[in-house]
N, C-alpha and C positions, 0 to 999 in steps of 0.2 A: 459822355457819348458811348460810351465801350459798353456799361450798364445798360443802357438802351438795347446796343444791337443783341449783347446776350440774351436779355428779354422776348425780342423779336423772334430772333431764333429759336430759344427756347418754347416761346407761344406757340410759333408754327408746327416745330416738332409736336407739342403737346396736342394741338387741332386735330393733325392727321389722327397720330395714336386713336385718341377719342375715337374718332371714325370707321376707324378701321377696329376698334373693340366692338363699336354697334355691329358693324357687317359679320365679323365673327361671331356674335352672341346669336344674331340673325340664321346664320348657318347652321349652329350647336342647336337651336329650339326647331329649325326645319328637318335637322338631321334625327332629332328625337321626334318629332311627333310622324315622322315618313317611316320610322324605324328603320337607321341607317342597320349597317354592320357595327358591331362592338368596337372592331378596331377602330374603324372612323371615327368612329362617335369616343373614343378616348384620343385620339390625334384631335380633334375640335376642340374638347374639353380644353386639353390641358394647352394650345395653339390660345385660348380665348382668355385662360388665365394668366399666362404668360406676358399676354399684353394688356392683359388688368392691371398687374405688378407695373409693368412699364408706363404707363398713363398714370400711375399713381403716382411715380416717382417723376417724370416730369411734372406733375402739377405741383409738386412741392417744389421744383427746382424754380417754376414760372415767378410763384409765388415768392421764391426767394430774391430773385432776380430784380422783379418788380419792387421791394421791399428795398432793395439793393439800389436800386436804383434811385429811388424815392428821396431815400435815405442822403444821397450825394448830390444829386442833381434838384432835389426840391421840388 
């Protein structure tokens, strides 16, 4: 059951992330084609990759979890 909740948690966190990576990627491609200021537009940038990295690494952790879980509980 532990495996499970990890899971759960981990999905959820992973969900948001996603989300919130669209909405930033959303921001970075309005900020470039409105032609923000430089500086914004490297605070977006690098705000967008940030939580690219993060998303990536929950999706391996989901994956593991799930894997983990599979693995014990059947």
């Amino acid at each position: 059951m532990f495996w499970t909740a990890v899971w759960f948690i981990v999905n959820i966190l992973f969900v948001t992330s996603a989300i919130v990576t669209l909405f930033m990627q959303r921001a970075y491609t309005e900020g470039k084609s409105q032609a923000a200021a430089p500086e914004k537009l490297k605070s977006l940038k690098s705000r967008r990759q940030i939580l690219i990295v993060i998303t990536i690494i929950l999706f391996i952790a989901m994956c593991a979890s799930f894997v983990m879980n599979m693995k014990i509980n059947g």
